[in-house]
Residue frames as qw, qx, qy, qz and C-alpha x, y, z in Angstrom:
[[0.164, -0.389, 0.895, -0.140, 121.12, -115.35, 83.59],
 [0.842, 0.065, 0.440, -0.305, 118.05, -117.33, 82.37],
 [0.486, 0.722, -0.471, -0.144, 120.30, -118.41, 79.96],
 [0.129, 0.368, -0.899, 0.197, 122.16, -120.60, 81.59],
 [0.702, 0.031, 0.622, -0.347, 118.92, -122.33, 83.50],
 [0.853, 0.406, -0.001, -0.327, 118.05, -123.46, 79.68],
 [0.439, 0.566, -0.694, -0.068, 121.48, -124.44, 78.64],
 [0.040, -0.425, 0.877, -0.221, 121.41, -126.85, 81.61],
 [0.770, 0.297, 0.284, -0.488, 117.90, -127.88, 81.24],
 [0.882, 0.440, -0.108, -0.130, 118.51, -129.16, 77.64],
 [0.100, -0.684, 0.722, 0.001, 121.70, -131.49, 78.44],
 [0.954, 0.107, 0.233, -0.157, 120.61, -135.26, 77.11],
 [0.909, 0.335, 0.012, 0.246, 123.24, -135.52, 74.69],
 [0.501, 0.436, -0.252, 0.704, 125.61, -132.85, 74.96],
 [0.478, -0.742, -0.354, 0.309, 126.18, -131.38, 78.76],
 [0.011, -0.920, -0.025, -0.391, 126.67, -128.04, 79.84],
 [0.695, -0.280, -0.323, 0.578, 129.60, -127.66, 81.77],
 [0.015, -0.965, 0.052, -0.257, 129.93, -124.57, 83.91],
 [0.743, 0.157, -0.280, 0.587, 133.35, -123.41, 84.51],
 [0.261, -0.949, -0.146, -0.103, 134.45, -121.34, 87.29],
 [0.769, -0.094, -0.286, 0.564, 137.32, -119.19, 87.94],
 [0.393, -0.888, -0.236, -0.039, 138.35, -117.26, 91.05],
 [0.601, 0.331, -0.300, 0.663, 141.57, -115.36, 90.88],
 [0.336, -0.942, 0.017, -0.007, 142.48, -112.63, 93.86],
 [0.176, -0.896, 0.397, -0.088, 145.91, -110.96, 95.28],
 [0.375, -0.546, 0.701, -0.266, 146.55, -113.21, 97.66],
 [0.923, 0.101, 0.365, -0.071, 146.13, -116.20, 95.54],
 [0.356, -0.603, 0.473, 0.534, 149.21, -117.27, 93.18],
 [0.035, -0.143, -0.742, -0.654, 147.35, -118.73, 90.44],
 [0.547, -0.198, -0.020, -0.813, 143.51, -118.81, 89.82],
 [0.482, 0.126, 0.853, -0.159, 141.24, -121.41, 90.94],
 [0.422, 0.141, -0.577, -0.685, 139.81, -122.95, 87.83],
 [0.416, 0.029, 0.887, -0.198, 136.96, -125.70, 88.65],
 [0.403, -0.002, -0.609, -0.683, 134.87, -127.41, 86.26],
 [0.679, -0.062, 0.077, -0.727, 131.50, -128.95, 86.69],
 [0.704, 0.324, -0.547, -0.315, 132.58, -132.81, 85.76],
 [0.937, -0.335, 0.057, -0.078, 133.89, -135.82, 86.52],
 [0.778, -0.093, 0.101, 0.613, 137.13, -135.48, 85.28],
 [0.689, -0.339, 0.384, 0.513, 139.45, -132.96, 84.24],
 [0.514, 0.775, 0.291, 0.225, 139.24, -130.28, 81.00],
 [0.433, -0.121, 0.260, 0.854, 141.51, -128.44, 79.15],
 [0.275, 0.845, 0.438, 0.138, 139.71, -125.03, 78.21],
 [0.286, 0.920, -0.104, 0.245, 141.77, -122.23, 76.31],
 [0.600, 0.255, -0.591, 0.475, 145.69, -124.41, 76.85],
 [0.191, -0.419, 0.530, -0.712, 144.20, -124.13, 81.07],
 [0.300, -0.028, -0.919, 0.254, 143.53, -126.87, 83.27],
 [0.366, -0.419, 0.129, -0.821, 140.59, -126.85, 84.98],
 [0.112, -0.224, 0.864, -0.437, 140.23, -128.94, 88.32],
 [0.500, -0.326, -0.601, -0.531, 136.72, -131.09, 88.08],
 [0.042, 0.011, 0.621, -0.782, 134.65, -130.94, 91.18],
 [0.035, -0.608, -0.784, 0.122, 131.12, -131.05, 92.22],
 [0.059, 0.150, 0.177, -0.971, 129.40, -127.61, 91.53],
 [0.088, 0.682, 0.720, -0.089, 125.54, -126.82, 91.70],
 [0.103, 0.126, 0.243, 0.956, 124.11, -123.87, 90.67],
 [0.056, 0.575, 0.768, -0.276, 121.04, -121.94, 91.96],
 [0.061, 0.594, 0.448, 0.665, 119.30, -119.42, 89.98],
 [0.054, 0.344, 0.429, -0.834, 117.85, -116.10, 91.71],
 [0.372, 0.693, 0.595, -0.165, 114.43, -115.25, 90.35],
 [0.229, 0.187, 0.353, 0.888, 114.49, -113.08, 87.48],
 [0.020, -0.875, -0.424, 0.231, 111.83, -110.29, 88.96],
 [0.236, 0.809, -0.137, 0.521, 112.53, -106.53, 87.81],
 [0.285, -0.847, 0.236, -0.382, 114.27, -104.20, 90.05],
 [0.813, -0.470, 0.337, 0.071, 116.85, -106.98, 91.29],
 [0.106, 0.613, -0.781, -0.050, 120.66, -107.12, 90.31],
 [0.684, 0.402, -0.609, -0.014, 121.15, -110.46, 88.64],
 [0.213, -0.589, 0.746, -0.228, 122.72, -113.45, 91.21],
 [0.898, 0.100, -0.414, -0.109, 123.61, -117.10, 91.43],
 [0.597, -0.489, 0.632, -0.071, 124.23, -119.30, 94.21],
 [0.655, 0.301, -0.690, 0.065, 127.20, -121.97, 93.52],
 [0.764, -0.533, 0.341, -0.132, 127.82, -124.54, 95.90],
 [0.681, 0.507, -0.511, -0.132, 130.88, -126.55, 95.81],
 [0.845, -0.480, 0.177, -0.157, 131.26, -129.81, 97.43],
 [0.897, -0.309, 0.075, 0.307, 134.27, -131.78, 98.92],
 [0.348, 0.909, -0.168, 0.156, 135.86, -129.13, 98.61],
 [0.912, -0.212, -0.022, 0.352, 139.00, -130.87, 100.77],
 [0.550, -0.066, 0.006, 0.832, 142.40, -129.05, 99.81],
 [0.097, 0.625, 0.167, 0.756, 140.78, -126.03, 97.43],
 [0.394, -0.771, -0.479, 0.146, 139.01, -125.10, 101.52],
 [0.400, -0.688, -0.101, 0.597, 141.74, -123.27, 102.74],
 [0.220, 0.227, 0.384, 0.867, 142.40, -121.11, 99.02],
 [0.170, -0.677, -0.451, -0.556, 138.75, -120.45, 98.86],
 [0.296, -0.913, -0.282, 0.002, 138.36, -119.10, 102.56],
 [0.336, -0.729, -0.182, 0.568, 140.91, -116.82, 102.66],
 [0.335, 0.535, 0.254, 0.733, 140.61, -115.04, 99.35],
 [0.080, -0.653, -0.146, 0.739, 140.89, -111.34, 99.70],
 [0.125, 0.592, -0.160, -0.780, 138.95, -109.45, 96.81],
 [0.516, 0.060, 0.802, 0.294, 137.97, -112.00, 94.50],
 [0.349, 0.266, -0.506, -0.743, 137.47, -111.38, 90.52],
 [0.446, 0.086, 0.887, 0.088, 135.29, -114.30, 89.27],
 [0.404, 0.363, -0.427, -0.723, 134.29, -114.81, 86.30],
 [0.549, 0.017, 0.814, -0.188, 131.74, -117.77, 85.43],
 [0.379, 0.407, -0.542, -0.630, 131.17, -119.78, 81.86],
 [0.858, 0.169, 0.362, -0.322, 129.23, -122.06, 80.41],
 [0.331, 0.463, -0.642, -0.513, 130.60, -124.17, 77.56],
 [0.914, 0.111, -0.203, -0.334, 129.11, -127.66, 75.80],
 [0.642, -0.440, 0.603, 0.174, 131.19, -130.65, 76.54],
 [0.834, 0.367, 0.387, 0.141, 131.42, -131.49, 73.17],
 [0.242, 0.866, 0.242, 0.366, 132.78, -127.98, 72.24],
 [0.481, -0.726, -0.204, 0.446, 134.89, -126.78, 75.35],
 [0.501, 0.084, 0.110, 0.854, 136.74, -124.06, 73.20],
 [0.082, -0.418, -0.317, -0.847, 133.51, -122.01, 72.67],
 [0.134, 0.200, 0.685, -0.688, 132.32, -120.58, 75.67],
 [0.027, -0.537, -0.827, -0.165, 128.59, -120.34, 75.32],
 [0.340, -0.921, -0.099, -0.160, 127.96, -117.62, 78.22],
 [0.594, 0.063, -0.372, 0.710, 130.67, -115.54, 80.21],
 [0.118, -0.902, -0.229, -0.346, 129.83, -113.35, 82.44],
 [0.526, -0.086, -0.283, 0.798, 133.02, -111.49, 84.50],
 [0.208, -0.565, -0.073, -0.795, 132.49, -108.65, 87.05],
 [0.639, -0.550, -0.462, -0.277, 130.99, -110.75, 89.44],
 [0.050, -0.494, 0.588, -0.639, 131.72, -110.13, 93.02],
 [0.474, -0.409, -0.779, -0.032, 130.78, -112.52, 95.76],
 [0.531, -0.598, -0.296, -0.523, 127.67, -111.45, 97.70],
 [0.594, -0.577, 0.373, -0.418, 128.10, -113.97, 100.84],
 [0.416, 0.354, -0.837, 0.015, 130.15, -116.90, 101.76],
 [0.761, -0.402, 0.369, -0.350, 129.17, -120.16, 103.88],
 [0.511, 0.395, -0.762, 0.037, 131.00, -123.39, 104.45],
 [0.777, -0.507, 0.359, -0.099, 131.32, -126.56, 106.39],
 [0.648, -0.363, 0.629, 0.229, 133.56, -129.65, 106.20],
 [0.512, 0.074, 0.788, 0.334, 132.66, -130.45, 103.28],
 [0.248, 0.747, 0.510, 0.347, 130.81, -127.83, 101.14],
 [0.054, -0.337, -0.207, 0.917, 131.06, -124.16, 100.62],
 [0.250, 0.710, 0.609, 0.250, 128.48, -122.18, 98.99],
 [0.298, -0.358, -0.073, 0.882, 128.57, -118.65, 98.19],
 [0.412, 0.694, 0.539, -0.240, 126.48, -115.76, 96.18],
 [0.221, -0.115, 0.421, 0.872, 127.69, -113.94, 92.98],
 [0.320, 0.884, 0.330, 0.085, 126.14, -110.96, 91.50],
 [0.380, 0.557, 0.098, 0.732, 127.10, -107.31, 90.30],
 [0.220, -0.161, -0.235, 0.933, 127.68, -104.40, 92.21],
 [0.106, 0.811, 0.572, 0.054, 124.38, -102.55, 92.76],
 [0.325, 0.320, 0.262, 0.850, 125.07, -99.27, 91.01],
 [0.266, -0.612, -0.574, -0.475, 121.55, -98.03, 92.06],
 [0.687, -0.685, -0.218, 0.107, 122.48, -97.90, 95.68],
 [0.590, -0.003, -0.035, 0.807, 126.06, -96.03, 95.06],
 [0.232, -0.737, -0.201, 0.602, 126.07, -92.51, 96.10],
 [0.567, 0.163, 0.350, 0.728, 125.92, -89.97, 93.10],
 [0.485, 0.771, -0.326, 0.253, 127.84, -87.94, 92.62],
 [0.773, -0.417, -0.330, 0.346, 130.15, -89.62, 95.42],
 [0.416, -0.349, -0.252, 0.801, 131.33, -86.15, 96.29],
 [0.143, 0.889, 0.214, -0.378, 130.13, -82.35, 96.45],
 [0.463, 0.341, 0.225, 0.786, 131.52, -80.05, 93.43],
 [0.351, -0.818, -0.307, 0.337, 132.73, -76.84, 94.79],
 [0.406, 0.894, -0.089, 0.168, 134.19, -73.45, 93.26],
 [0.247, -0.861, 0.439, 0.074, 137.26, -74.34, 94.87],
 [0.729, 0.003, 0.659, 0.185, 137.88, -77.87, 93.40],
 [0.485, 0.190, 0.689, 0.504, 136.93, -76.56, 90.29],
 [0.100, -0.485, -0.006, 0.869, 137.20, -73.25, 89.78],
 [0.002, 0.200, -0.499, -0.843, 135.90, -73.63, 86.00],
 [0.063, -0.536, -0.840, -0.053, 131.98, -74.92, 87.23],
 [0.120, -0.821, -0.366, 0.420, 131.09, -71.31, 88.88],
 [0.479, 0.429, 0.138, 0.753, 131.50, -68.36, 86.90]]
């Protein structure tokens, strides 16, 4: 993800716009939001312009990837975003000059932890630590599977 710190670092002439969207069940379309001031059409989809920030997690070893977003006045989107249930998200970079080519995509993410007040939520996205998943997540036994034991 240090990718993306540079893309937004080097933004004098052409800005980085990060695009987020957050689809789940219980939601009827996705939320699309863009980083701007107005309004973008990326791949024939609207995307809703808003305040979003981005914090970086350190890039040490041994640590699953993550990135706080914060997204202010968040007014109507409040009551979508707190009661997803299961959320996909998927988060891109693309140039403003360029919005067809994403830059970065990274989908998978899952969110971590959620806070909010009136006026701001913030939340954490990373991956699924893998590292910490039981494995094999079950015993193998000559009765499941008669063709392990001879």
């Amino acid at each position: 993800m240090t990718q993306i710190a540079e893309l937004l670092e080097n933004n004098a002439s052409d800005p980085a716009l990060l695009l987020l969207e957050i689809s789940a069940s219980n939601l009827s379309t996705p939320v699309r939001l863009v980083s701007d001031q107005q309004n973008l059409v990326h791949s024939g989809l609207t995307w809703e312009a808003t305040a979003l920030s981005l914090v970086l997690a350190s890039d040490r070893e041994q640590h699953i990837p993550s990135v706080e977003i914060a997204i202010d006045n968040v007014g109507k989107l409040s009551d979508k975003l707190l009661n997803i249930q299961n959320p996909s998200i998927v988060l891109r970079l693309i140039l403003a000059s360029d919005p067809g080519n994403p830059l970065i995509s990274y989908s998978g993410l899952v969110m971590r932890s959620l806070s909010f007040d009136t006026k701001r939520i913030s939340f954490t996205l990373g991956y699924i630590s893998l590292d910490k998943e039981p494995f094999p997540p079950r015993t193998f036994n000559q009765f499941d599977f008669p063709s392990l034991v001879r």
